[in-house]
C-alpha distance (Angstrom), angle and dihedral (degrees) to the residues before:
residue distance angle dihedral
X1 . . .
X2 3.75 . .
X3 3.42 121.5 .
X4 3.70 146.0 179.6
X5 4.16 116.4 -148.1
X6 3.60 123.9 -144.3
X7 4.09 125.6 -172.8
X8 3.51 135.9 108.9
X9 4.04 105.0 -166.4
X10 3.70 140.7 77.2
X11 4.52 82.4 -106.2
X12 3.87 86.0 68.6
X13 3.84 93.9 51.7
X14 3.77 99.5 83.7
X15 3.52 99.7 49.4
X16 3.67 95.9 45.3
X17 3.97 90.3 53.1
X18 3.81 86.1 47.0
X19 4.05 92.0 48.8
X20 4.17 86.1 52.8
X21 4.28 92.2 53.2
X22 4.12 79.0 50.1
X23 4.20 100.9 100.7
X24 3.64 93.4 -168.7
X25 3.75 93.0 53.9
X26 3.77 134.9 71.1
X27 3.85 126.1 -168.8
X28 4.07 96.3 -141.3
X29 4.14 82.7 -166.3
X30 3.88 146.7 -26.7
X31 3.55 127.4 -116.0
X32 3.34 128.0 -157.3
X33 4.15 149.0 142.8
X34 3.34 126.3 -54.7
X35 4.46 105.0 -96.0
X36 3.72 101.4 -86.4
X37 3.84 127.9 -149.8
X38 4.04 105.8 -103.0
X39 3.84 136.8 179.2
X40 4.05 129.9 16.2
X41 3.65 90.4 -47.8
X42 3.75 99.1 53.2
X43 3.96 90.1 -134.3
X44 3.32 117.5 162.6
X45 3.65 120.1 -99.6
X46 3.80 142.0 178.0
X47 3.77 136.8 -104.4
X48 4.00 111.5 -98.7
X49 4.35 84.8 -128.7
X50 4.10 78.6 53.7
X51 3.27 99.9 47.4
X52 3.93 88.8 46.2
X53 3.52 94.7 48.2
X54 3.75 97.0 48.0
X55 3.80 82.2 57.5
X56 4.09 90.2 53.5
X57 4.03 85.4 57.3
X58 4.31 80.8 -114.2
X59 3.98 124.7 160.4
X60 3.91 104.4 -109.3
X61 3.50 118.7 -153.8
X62 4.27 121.4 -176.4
X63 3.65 109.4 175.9
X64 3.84 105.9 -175.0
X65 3.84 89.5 -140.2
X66 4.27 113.8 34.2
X67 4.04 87.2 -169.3
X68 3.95 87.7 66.3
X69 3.78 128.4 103.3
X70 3.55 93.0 -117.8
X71 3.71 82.6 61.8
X72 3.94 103.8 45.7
X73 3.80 80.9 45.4
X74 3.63 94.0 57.1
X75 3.50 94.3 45.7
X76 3.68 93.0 44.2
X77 4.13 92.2 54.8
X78 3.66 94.7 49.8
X79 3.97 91.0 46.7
X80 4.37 94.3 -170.3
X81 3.56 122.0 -167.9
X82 3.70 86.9 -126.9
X83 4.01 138.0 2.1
X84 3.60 111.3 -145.9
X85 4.10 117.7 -148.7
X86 3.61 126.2 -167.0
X87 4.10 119.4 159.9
X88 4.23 91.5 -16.8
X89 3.72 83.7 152.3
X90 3.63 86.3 -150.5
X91 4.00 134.8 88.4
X92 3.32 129.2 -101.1
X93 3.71 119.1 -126.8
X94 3.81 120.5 -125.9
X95 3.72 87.3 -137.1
X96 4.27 93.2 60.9
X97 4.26 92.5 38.6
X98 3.94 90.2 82.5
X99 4.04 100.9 50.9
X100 3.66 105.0 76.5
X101 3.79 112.9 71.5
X102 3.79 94.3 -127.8
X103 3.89 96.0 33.6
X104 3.48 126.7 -128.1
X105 3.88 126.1 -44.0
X106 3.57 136.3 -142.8
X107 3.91 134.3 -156.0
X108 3.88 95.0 -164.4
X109 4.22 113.6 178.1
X110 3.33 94.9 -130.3
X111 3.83 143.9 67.4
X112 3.87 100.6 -111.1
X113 2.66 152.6 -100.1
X114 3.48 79.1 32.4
X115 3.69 122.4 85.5
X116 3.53 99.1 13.6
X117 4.26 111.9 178.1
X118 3.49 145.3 56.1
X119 4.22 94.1 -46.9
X120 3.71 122.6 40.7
X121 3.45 98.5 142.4
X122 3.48 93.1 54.8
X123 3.44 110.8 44.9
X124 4.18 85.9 44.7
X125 3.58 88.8 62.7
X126 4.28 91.0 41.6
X127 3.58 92.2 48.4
X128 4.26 93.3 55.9
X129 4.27 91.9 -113.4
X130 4.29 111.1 165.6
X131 3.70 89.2 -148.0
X132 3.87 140.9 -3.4
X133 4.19 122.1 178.8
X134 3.66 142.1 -150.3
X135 4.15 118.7 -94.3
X136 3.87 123.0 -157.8
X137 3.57 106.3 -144.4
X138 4.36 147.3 -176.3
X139 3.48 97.0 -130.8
X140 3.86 118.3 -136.9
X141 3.73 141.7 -172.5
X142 3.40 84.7 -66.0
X143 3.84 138.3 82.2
X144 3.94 103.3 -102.4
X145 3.81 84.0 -28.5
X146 4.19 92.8 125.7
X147 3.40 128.5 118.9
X148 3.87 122.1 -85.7
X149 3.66 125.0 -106.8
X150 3.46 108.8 169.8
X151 3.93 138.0 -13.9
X152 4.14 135.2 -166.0
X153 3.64 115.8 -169.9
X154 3.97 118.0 -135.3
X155 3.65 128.6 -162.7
X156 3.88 120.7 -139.2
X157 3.43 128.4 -131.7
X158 4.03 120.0 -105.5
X159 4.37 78.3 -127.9
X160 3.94 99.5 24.8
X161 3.69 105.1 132.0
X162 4.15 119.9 -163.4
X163 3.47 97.7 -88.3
X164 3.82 91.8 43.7
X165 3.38 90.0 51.4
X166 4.21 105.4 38.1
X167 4.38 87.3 49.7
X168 4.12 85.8 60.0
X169 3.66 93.0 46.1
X170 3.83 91.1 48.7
X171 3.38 89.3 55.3
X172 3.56 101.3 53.0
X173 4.00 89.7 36.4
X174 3.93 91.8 82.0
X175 3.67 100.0 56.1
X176 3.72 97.0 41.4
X177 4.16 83.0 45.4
X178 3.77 92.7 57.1
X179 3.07 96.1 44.5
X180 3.78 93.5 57.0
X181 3.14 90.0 58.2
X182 3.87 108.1 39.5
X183 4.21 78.5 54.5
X184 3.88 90.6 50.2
X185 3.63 97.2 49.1
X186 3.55 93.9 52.0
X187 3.74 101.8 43.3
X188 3.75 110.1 -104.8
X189 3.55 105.1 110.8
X190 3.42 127.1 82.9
X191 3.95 105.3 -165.9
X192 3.91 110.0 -134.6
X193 3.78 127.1 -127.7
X194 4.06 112.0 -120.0
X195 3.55 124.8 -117.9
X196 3.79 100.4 -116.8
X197 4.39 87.1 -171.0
X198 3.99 83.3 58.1
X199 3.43 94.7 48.8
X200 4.10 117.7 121.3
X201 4.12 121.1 -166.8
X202 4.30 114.7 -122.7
X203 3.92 98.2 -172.7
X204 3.84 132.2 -176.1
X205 3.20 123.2 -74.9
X206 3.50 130.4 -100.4
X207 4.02 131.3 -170.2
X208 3.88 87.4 -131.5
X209 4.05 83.5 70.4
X210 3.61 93.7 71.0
X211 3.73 107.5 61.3
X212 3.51 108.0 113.1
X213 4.33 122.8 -120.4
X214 3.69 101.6 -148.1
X215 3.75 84.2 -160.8
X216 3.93 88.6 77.1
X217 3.36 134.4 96.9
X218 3.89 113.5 -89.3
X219 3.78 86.0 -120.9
X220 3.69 95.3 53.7
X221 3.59 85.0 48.4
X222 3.52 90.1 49.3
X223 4.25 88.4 52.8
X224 3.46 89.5 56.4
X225 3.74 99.4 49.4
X226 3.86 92.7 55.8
X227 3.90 96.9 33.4
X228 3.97 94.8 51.7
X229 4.07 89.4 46.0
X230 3.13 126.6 151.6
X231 4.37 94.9 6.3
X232 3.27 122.7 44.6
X233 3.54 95.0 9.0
X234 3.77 129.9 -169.1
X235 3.42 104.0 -64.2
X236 4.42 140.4 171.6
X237 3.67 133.8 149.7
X238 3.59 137.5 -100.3
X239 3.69 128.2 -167.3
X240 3.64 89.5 -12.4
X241 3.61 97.6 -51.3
X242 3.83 131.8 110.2
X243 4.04 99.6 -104.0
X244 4.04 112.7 -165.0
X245 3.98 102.3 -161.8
X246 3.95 137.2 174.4
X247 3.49 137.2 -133.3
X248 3.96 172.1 153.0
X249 3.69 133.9 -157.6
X250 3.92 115.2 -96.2
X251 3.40 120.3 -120.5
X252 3.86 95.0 -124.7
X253 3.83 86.4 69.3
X254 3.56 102.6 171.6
X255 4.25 97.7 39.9
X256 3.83 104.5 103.9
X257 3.92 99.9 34.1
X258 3.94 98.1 121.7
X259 4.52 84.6 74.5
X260 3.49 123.0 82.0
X261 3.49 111.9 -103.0
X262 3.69 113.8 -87.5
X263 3.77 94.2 44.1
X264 3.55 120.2 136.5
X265 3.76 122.1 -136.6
X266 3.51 128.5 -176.4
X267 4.18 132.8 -170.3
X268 3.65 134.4 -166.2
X269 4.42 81.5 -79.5
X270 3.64 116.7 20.4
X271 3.93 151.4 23.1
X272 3.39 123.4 -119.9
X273 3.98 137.0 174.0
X274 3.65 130.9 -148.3
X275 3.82 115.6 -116.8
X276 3.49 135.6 174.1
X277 3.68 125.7 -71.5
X278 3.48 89.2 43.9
X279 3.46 95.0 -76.7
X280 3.99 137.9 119.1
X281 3.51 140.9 -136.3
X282 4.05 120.6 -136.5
X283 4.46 106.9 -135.3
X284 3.35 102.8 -131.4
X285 3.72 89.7 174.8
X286 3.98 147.7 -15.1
X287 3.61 142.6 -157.0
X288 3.74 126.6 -167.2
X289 3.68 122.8 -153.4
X290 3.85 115.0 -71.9
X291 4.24 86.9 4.7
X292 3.81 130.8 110.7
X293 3.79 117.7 -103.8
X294 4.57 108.5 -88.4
X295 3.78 126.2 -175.8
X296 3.93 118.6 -110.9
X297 3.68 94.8 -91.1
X298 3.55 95.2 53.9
X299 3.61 100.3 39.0
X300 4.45 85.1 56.8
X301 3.71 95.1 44.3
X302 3.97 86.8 51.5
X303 3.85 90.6 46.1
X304 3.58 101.6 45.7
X305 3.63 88.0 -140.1
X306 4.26 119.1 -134.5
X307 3.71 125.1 -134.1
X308 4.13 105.9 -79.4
X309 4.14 93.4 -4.2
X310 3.53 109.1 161.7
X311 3.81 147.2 -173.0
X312 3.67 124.2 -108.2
X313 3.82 119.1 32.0
């Protein structure tokens, strides 16, 4: 089977590495994003699934725009039995989605139709979910509107944070990927329309996301923390300044409730903050703007924290 890979993150690195062990598959060519400046001195850097493939010995193709002629023509000469696509960050044109013989595939980190968008993981772990999954797809016209090949259902860890949680579903994306596939080619799938009425919305992210509303629970506070990890982050103010902090609900859950929520309270061992529900949240850590990350105790010994100061306005 002939194939054409498309990904540009460290999520599609697995399950290309896995497609390469695969003897009865070859990976005609990569494509990926354009290099992109990175870092504090903007230089310009390569994809991870570039990187990776450059390693394999692959062709690497980045077209800046995949709707382009220089595109369809690409994917024309190569003519693949399949194109696999897993975090392209770009769309698909309806004019390329009837070339390959078995269409074009999708690893998408969640069990659709729900979460469909740029974030699943994320907004999962925001929005409290025990588990989520990984969906192999035909992708349509649509945005994660394709039919559904195959699914595997994935629990998530009381503590898992996004990263935690998207490195274990890469992993597990290549085998359920080629197996989609292997099943496809020979006949013995029968892809599965979506239920649009089911359907749930996973968008972008944006850095307003993580500012912190004291009046929720600890535990939704505690959802956002690990969901929005690494970017935006969990993030409030204190004294004026933009205050990054870290996190779990306390055990005691309802000592503290009297305070408004946002008040900070410290004992002879830890920090904790009032949230809603009458419950609190035990500081692990902060970080103020322009400052390197300190643990609770450090952060209130540095502060010289006030009877009921809080965070947020």
């Amino acid at each position: 089977m002939r194939i054409v890979f498309c990904g540009t993150p460290e999520f599609a690195v697995p399950t290309l590495r896995k497609v390469l062990l695969e003897p009865d598959i070859a990976v005609e060519a990569v494509v990926t994003q354009p290099d992109r400046p990175r870092g504090r001195g903007r230089k310009l850097t390569a994809s991870p699934v570039k990187e990776a493939a450059l390693e394999a010995g692959l062709h690497v193709y980045q077209p800046e725009e995949i709707k382009s002629e220089s595109a369809s023509e690409f994917f024309r000469k190569i003519a693949p039995d399949a194109v696999v696509v897993i975090a392209y960050g770009l769309i698909i044109p309806a004019s390329l989605l009837g070339l390959p013989r078995l269409g074009w595939l999708n690893l998408h980190a969640s069990l659709l139709p729900k979460y469909r968008g740029a974030a699943p993981i994320n907004w999962a772990i925001m929005n409290g979910d025990s588990s989520t999954g990984i969906t192999t797809m035909q992708i349509s016209a649509g945005l994660d509107t394709g039919p559904i090949l195959q699914q595997l259902e994935m629990k998530i860890g009381p503590d898992e944070t996004a990263p935690e949680l998207a490195a274990r579903m890469a992993e597990a994306g290549g085998p359920l990927l080629i197996e989609s596939l292997k099943k496809l080619d020979r006949g013995e799938l029968a892809p599965v329309p979506q239920d649009d009425r089911s359907a749930t919305r996973a968008p972008l992210l944006k850095k307003e996301l993580g500012r912190i509303d004291w009046t929720q629970s600890a535990q939704g506070i505690y959802d956002r923390i690990r969901g929005l990890a690494p970017w935006p982050g969990a993030y409030t103010t204190f004294r004026g300044q933009l205050c990054h902090i870290w996190g779990a609900p306390a055990k005691d859950a309802t000592a503290g409730s009297r305070e408004s929520p946002g008040t900070i309270i410290a004992d002879a061992k830890k920090l904790y903050v009032v949230c809603g529900e009458g419950t609190r949240l035990a500081l692990e850590a902060a970080q103020l703007e322009g400052k390197s990350r300190i643990s609770a105790r450090d952060f209130a010994n540095g502060a010289r924290l006030a009877a009921n100061e809080r965070f947020g306005k």
